[in-house]
The first five atom37 places (N, CA, C, CB, O) and aatype in JSON, in Angstrom:
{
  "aatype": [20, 20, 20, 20, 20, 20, 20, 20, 20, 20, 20, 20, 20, 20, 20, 20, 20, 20, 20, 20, 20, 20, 20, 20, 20, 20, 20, 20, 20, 20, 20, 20, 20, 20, 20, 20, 20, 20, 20, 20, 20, 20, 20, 20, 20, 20, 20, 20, 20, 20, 20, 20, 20, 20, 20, 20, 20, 20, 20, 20, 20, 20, 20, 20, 20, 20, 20, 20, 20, 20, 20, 20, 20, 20, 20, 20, 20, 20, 20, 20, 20, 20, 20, 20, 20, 20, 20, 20, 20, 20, 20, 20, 20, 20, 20, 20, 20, 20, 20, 20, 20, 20, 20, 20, 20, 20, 20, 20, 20, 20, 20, 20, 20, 20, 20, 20, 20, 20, 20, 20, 20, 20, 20, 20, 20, 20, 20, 20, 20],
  "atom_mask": [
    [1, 1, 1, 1, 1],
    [1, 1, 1, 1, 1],
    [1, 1, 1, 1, 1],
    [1, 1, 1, 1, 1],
    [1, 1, 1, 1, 1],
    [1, 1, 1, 1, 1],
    [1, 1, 1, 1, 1],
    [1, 1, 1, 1, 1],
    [1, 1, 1, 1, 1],
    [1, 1, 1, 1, 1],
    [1, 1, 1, 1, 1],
    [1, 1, 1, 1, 1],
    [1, 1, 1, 1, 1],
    [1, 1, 1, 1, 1],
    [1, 1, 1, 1, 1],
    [1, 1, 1, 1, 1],
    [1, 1, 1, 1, 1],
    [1, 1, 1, 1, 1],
    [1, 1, 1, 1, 1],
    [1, 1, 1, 1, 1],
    [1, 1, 1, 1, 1],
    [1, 1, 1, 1, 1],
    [1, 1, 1, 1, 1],
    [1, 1, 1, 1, 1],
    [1, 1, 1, 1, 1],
    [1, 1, 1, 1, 1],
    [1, 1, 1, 1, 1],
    [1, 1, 1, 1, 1],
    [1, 1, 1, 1, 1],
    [1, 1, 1, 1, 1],
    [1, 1, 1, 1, 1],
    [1, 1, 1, 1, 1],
    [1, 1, 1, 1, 1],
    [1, 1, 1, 1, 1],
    [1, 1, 1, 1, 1],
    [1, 1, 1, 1, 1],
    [1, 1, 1, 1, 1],
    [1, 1, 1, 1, 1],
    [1, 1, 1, 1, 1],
    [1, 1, 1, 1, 1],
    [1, 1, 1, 1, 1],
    [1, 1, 1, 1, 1],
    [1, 1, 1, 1, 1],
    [1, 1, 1, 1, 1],
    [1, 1, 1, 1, 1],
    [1, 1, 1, 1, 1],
    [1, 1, 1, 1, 1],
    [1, 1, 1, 1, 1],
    [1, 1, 1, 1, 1],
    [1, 1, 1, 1, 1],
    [1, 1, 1, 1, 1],
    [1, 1, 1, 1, 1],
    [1, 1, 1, 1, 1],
    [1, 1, 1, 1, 1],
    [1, 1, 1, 1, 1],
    [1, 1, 1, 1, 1],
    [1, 1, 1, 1, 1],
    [1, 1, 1, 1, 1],
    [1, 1, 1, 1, 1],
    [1, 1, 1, 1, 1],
    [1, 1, 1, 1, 1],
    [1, 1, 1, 1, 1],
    [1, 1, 1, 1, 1],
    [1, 1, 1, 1, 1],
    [1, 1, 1, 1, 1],
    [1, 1, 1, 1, 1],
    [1, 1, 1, 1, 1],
    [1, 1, 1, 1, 1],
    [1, 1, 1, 1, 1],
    [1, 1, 1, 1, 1],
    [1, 1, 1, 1, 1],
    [1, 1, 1, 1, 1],
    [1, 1, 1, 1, 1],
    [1, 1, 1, 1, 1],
    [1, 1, 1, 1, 1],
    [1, 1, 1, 1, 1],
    [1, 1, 1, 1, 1],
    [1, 1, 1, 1, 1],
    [1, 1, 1, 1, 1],
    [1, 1, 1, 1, 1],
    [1, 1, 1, 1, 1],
    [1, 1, 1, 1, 1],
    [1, 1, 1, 1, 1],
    [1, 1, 1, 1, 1],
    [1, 1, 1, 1, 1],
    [1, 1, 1, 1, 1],
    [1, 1, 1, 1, 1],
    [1, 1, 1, 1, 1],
    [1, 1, 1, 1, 1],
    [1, 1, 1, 1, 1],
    [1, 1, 1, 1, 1],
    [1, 1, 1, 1, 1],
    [1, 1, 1, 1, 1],
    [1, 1, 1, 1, 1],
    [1, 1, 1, 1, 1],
    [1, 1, 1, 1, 1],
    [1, 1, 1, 1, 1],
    [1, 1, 1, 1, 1],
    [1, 1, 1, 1, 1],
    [1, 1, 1, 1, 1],
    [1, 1, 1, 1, 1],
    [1, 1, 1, 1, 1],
    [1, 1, 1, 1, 1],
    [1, 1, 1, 1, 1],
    [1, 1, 1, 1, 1],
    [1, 1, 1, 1, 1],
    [1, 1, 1, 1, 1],
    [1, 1, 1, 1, 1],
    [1, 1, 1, 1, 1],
    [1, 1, 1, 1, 1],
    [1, 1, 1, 1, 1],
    [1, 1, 1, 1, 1],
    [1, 1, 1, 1, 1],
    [1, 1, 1, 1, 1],
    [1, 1, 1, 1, 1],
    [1, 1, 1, 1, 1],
    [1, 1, 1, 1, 1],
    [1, 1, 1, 1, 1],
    [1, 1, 1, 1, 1],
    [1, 1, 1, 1, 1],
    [1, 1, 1, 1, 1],
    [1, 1, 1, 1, 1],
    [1, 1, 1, 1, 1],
    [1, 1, 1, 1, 1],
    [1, 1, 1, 1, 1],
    [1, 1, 1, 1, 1],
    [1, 1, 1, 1, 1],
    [1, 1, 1, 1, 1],
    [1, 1, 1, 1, 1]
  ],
  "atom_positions": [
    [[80.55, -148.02, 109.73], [81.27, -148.03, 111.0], [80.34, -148.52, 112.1], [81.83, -146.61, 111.34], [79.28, -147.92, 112.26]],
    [[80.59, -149.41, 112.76], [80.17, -149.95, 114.05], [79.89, -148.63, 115.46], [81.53, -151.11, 114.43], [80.63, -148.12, 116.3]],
    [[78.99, -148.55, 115.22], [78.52, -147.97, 116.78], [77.14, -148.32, 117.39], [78.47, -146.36, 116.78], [76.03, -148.48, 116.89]],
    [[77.69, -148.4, 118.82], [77.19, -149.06, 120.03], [77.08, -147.85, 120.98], [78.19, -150.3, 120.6], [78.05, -147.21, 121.38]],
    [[75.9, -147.61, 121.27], [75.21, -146.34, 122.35], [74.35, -147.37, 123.25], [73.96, -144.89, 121.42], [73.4, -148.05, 122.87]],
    [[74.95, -147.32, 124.63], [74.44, -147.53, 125.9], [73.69, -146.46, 126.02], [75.36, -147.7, 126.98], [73.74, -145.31, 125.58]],
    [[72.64, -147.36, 126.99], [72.13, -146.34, 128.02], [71.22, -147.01, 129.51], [71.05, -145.28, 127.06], [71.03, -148.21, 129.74]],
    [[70.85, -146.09, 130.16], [69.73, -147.04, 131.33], [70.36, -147.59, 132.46], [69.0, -148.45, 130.67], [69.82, -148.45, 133.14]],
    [[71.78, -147.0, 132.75], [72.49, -147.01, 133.81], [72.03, -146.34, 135.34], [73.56, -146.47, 133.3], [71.32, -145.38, 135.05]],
    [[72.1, -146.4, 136.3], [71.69, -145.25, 136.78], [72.29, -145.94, 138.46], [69.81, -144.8, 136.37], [73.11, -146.83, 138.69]],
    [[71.52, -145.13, 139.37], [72.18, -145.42, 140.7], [70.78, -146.24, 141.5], [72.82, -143.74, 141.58], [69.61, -145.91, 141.33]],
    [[71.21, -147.26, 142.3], [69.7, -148.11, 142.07], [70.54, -148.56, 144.06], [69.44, -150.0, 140.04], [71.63, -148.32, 144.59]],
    [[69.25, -149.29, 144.52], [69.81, -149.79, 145.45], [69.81, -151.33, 145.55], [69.32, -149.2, 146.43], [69.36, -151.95, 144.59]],
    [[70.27, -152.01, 146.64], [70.4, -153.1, 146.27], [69.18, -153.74, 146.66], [71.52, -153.61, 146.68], [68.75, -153.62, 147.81]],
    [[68.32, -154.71, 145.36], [67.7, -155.67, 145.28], [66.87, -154.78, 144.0], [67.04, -156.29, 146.71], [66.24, -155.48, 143.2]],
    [[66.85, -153.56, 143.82], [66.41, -152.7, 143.11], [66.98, -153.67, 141.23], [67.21, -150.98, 143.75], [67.71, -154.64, 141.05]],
    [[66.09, -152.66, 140.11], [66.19, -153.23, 139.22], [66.7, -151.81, 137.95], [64.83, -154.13, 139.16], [66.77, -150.59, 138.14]],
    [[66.85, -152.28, 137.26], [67.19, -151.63, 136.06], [67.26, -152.34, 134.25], [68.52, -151.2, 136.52], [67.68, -153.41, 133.81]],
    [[66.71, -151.26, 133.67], [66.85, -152.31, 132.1], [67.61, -151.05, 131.78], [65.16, -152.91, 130.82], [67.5, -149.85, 132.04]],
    [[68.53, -151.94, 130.98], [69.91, -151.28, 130.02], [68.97, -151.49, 129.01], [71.69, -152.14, 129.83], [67.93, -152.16, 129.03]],
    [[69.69, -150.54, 127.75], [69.69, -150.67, 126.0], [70.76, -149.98, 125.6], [68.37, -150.03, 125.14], [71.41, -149.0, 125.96]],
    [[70.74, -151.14, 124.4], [72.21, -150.69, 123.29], [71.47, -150.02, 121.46], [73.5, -152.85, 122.88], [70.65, -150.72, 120.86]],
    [[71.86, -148.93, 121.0], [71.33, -148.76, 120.29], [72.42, -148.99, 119.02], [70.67, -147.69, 120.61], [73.24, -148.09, 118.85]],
    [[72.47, -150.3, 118.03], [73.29, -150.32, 117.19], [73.04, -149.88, 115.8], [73.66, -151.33, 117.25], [72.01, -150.07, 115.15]],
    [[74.16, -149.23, 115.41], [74.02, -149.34, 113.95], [75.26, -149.43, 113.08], [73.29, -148.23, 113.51], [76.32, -149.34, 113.69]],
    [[75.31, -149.55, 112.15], [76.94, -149.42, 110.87], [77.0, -151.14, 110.48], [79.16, -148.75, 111.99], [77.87, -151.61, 109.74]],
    [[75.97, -151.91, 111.08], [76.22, -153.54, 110.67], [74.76, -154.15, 110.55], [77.17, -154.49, 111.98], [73.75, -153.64, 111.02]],
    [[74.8, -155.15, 109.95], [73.57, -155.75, 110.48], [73.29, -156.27, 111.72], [73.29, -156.61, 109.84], [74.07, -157.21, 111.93]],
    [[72.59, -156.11, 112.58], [72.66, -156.11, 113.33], [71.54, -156.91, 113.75], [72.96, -155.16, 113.55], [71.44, -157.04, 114.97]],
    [[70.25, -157.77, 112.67], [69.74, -159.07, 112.74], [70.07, -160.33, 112.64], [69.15, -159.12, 112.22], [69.37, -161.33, 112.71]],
    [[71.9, -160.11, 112.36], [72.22, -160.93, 111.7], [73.43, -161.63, 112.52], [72.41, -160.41, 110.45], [73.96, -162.71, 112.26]],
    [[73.71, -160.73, 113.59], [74.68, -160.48, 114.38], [74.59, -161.13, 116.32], [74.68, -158.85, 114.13], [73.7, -160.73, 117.08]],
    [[75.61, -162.04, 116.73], [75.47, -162.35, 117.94], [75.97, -160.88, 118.71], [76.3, -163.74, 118.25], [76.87, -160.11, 118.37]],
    [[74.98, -160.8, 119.96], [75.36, -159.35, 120.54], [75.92, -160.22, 122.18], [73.6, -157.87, 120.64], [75.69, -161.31, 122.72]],
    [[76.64, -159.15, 122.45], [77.08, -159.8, 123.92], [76.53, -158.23, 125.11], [79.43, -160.25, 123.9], [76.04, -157.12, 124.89]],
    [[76.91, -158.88, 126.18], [76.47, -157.36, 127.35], [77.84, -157.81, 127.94], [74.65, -157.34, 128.8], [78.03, -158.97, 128.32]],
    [[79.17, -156.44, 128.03], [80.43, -156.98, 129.01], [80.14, -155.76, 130.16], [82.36, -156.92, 128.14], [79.27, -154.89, 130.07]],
    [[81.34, -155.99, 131.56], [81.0, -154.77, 132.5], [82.6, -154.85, 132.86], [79.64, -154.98, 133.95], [83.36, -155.78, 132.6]],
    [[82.81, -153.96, 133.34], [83.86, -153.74, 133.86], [83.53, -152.98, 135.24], [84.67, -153.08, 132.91], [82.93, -151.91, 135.37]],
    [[84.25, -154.06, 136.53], [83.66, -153.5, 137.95], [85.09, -152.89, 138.48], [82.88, -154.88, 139.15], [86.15, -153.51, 138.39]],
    [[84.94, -151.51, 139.06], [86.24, -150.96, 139.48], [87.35, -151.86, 139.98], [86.01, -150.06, 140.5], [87.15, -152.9, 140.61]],
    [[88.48, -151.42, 139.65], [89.4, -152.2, 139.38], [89.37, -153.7, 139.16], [90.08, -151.96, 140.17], [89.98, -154.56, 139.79]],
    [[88.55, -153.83, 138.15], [88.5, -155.04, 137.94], [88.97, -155.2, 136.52], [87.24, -155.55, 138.25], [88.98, -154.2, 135.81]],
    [[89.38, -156.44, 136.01], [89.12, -156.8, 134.36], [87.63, -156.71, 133.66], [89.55, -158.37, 134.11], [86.58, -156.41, 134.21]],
    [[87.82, -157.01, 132.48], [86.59, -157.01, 131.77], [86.01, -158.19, 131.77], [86.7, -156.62, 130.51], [86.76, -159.12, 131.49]],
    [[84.38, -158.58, 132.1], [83.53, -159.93, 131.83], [82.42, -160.13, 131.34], [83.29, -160.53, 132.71], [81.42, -159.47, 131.64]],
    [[82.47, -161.11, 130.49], [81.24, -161.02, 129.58], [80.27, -161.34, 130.6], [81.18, -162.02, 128.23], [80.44, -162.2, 131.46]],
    [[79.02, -160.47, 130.43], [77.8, -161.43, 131.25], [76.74, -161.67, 131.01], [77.41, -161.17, 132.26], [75.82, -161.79, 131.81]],
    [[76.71, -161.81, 129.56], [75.43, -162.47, 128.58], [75.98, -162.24, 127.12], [73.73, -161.56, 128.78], [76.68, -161.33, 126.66]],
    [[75.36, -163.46, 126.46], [75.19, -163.18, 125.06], [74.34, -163.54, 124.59], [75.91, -163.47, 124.33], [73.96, -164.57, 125.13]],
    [[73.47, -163.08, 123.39], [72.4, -163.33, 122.86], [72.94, -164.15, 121.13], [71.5, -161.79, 122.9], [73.96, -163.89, 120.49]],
    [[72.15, -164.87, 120.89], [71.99, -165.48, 119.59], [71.27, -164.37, 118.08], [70.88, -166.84, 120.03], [70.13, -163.92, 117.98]],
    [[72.02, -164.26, 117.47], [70.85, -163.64, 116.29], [69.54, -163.82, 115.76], [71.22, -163.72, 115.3], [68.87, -162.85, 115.4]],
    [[69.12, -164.98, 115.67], [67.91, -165.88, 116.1], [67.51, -165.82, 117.2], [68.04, -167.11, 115.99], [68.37, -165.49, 118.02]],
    [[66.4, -166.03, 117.63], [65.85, -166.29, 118.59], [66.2, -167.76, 118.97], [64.57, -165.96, 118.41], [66.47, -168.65, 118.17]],
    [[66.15, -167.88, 120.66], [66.3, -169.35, 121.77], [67.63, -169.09, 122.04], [66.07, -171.16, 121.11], [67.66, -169.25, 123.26]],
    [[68.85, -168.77, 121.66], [70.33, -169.17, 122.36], [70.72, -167.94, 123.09], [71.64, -169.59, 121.22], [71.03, -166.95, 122.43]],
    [[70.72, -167.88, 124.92], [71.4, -167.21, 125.56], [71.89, -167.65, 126.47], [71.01, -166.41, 125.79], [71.46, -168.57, 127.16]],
    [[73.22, -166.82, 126.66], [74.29, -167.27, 127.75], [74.7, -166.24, 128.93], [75.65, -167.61, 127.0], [74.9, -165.04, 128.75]],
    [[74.8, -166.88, 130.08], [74.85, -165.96, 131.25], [76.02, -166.13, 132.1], [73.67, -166.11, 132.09], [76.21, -167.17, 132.72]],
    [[76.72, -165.23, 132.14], [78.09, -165.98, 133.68], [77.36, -166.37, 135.02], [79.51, -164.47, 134.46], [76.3, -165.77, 135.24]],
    [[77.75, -167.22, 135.87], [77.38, -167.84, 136.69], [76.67, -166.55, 138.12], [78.7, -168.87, 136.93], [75.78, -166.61, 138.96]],
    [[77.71, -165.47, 137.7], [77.16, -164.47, 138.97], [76.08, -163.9, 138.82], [77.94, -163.37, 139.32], [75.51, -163.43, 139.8]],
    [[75.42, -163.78, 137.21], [74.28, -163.32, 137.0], [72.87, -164.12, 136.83], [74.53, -162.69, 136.06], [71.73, -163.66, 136.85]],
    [[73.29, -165.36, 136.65], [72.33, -165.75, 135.91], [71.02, -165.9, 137.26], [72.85, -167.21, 134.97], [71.08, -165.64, 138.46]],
    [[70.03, -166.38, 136.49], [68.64, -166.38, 137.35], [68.58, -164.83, 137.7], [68.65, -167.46, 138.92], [67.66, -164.58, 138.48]],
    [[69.34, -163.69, 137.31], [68.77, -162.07, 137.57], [68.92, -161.13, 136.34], [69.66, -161.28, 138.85], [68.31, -160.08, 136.13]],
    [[69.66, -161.59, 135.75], [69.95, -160.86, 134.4], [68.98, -161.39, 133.08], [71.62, -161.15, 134.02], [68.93, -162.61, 132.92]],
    [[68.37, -160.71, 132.33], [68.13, -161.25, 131.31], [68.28, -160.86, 130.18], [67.32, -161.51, 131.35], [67.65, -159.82, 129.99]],
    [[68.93, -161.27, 129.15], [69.19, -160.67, 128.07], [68.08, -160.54, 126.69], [70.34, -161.32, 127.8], [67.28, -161.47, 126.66]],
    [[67.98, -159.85, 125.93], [66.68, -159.71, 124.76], [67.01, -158.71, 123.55], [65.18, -159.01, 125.52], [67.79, -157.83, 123.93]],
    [[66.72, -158.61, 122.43], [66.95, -157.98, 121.09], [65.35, -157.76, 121.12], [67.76, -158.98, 119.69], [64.35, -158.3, 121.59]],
    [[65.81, -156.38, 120.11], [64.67, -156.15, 119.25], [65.49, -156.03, 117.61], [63.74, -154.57, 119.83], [66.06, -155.01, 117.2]],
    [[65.41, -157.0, 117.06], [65.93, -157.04, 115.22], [65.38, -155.59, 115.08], [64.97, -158.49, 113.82], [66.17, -154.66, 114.91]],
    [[63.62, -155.31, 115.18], [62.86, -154.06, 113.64], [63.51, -153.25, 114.46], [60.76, -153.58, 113.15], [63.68, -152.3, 113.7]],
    [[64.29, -152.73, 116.1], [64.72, -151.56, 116.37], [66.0, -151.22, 116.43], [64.29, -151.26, 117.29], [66.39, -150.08, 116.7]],
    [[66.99, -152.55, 116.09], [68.57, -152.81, 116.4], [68.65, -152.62, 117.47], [69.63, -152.09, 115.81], [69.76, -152.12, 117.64]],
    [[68.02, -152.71, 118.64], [68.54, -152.56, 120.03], [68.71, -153.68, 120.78], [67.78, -151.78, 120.76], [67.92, -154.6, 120.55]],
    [[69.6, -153.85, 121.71], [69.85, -155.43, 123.05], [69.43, -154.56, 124.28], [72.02, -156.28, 123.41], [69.65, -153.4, 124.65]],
    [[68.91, -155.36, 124.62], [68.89, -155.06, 125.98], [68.82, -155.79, 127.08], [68.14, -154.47, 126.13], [68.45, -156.92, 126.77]],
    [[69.06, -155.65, 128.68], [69.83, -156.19, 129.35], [68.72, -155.91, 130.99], [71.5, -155.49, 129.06], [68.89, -154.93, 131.73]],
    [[67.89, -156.77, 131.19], [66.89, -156.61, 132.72], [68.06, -156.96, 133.57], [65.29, -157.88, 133.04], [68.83, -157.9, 133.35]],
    [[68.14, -156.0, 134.7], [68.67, -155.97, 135.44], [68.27, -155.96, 136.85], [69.17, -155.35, 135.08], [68.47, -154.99, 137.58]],
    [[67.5, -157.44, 137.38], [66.57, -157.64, 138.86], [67.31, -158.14, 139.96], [65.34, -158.71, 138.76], [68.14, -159.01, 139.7]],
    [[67.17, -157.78, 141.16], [67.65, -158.81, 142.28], [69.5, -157.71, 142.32], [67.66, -161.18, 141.47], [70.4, -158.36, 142.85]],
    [[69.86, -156.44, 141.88], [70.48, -156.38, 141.87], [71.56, -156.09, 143.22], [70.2, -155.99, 141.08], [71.09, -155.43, 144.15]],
    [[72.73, -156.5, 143.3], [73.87, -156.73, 144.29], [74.51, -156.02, 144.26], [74.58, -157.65, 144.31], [74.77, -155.5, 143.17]],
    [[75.23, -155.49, 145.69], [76.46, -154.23, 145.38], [77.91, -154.51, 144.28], [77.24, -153.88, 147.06], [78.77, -153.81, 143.73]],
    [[77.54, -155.98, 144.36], [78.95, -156.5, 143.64], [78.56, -156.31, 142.3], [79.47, -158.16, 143.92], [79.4, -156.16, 141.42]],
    [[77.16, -156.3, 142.06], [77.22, -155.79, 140.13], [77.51, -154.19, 139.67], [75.42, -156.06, 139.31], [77.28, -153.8, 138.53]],
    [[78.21, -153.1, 141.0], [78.04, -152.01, 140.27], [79.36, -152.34, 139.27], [78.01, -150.55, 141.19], [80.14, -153.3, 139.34]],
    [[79.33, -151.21, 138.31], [80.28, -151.68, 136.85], [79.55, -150.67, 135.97], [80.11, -153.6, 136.14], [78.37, -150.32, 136.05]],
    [[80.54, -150.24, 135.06], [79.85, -149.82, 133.45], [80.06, -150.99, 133.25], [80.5, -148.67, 132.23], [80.88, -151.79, 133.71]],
    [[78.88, -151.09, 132.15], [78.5, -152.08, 131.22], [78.49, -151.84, 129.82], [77.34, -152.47, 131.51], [77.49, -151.12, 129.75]],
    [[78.9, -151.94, 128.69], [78.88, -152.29, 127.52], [78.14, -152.87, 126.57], [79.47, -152.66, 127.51], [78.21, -154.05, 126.93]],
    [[77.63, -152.86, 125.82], [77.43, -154.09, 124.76], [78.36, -154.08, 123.91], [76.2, -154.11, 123.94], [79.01, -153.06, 123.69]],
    [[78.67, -155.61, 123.09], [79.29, -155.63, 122.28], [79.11, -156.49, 121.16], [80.12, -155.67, 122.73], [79.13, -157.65, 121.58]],
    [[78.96, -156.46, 120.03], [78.58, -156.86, 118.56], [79.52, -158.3, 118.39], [79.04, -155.47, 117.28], [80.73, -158.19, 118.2]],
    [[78.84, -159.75, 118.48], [79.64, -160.66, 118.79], [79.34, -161.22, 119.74], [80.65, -160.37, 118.89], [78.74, -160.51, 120.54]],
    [[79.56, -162.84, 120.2], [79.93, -163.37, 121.3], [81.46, -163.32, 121.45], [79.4, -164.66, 121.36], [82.27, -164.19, 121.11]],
    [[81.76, -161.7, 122.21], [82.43, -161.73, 122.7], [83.15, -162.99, 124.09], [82.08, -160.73, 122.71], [82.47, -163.43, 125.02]],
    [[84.08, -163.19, 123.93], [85.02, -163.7, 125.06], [86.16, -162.22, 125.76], [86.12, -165.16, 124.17], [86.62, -161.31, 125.08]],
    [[86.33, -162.43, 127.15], [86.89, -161.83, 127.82], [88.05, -162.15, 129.03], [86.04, -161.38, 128.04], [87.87, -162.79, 130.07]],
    [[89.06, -161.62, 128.67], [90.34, -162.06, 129.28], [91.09, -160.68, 129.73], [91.27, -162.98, 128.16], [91.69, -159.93, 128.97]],
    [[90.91, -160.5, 131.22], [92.07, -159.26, 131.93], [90.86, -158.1, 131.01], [94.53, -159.29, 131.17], [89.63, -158.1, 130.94]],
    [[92.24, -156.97, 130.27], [91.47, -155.71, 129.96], [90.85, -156.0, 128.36], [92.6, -154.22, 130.07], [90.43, -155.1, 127.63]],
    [[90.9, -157.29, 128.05], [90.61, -157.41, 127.07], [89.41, -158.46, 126.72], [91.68, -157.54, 126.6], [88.91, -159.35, 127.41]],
    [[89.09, -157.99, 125.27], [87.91, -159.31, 124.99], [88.25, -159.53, 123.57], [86.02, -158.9, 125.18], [88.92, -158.83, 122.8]],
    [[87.47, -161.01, 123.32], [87.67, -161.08, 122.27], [86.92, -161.65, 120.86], [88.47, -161.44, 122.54], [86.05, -162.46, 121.17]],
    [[87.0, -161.47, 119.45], [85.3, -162.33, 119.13], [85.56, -163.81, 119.03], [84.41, -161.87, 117.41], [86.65, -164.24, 119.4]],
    [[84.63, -164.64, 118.56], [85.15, -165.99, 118.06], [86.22, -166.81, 117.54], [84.7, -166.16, 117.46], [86.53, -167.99, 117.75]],
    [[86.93, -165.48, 116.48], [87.78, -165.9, 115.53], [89.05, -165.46, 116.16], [87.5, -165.37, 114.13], [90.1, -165.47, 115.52]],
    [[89.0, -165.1, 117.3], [90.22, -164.89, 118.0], [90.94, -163.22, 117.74], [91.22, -166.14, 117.44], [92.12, -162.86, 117.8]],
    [[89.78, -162.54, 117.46], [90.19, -160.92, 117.02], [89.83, -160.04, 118.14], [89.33, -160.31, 115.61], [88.62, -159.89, 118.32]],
    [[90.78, -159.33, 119.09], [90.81, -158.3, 119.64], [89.57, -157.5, 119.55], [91.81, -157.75, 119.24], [89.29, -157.07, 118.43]],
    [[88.81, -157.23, 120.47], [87.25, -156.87, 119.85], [87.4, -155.52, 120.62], [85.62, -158.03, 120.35], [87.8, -155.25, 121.75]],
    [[86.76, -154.49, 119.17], [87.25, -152.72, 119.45], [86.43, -151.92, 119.48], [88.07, -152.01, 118.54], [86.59, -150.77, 119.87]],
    [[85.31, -152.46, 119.02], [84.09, -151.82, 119.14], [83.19, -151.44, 120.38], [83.43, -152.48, 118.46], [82.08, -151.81, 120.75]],
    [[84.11, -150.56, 120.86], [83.3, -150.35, 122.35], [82.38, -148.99, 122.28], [84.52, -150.14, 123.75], [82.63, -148.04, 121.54]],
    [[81.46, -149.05, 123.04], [80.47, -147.46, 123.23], [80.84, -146.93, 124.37], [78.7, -147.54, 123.37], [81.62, -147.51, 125.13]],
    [[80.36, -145.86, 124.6], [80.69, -145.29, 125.83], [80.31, -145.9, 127.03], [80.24, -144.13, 125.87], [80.91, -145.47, 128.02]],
    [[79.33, -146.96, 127.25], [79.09, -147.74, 128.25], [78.36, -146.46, 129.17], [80.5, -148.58, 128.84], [78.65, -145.27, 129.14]],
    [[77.05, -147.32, 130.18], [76.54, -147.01, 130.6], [76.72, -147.34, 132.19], [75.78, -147.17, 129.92], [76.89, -148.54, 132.36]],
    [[76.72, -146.5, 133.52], [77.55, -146.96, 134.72], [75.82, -147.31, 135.53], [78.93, -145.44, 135.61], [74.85, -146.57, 135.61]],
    [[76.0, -148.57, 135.99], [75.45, -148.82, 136.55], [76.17, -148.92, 138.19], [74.96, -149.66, 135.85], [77.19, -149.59, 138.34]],
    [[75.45, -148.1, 139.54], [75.96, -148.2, 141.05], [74.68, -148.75, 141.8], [76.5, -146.61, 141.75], [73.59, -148.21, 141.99]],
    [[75.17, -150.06, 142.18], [74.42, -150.53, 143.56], [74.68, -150.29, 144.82], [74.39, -151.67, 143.7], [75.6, -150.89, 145.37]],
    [[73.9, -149.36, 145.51], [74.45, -149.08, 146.99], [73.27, -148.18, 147.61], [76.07, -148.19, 147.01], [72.5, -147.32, 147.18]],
    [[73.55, -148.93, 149.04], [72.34, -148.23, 150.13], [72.65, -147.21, 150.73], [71.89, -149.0, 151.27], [71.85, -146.68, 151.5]]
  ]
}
C-alpha cells in the first residue's frame, strides 16, 4: 500500500524559508517520478514541482520557480521540497505525490490519465507577518 507522510510545515514569515519532507513507502520509490501538489484556501489543487527518478529532470510552476527546489534521497525514500523567498500567496497544505502528477480543479492526475489517490495527510505551510 502506498503511503506518503508529510512533514516540515510550519508558520514562517514572509521571505522566511522552510524545507518540507515526504516519507514514502509500499512502492519503489527509486524507481518512481515524485511530484510536490498544494492546495491554497479555497483554491483548487496545483502541482508545483516534480522530480525525475533519476537524477537531472525537474519541473516547477511558474509561481515558484527560482524559490522552490525540489530533491530525493533514493537510500532514504524521502522528497523533499526547499522552501526560500517565501510569499503570503504560497500559504497552502502541501502534499507529495508518487508520479508526475497533473492537476485540474479538486483533482489530479498521473500520466496515464488515472485519478491520482494517494494522498498523505499533507503538511500546512502559513506565510504571514
Amino acid at each position: 500500500e502506498v503511503q506518503l507522510v508529510e512533514s516540515g510545515g510550519g508558520l514562517v514569515q514572509p521571505g522566511g524559508s522552510l524545507r518540507l519532507s515526504c516519507a514514502a513507502s509500499g512502492f519503489t520509490f527509486s524507481s518512481s517520478y515524485m511530484s510536490w501538489v498544494r492546495r491554497a484556501p479555497g483554491k483548487g489543487l496545483e502541482r508545483v514541482s516534480y522530480i525525475s527518478a533519476g537524477p537531472g529532470l525537474t519541473s516547477y510552476a511558474d509561481s515558484v520557480k527560482g524559490r522552490f527546489t525540489i530533491s530525493r534521497d533514493n537510500a532514504k525514500n524521502t522528497l523533499y521540497l526547499q522552501l526560500n523567498s517565501l510569499k503570503t500567496e504560497d500559504t497552502a497544505m502541501y502534499y507529495c505525490a508518487k508520479d508526475a502528477v497533473h492537476c485540474s480543479g479538486d483533482h489530479c492526475y498521473t500520466p496515464r490519465g488515472y485519478e491520482y489517490k494517494y494522498w498523505g495527510q499533507g503538511t500546512q505551510v502559513t506565510v504571514t507577518s
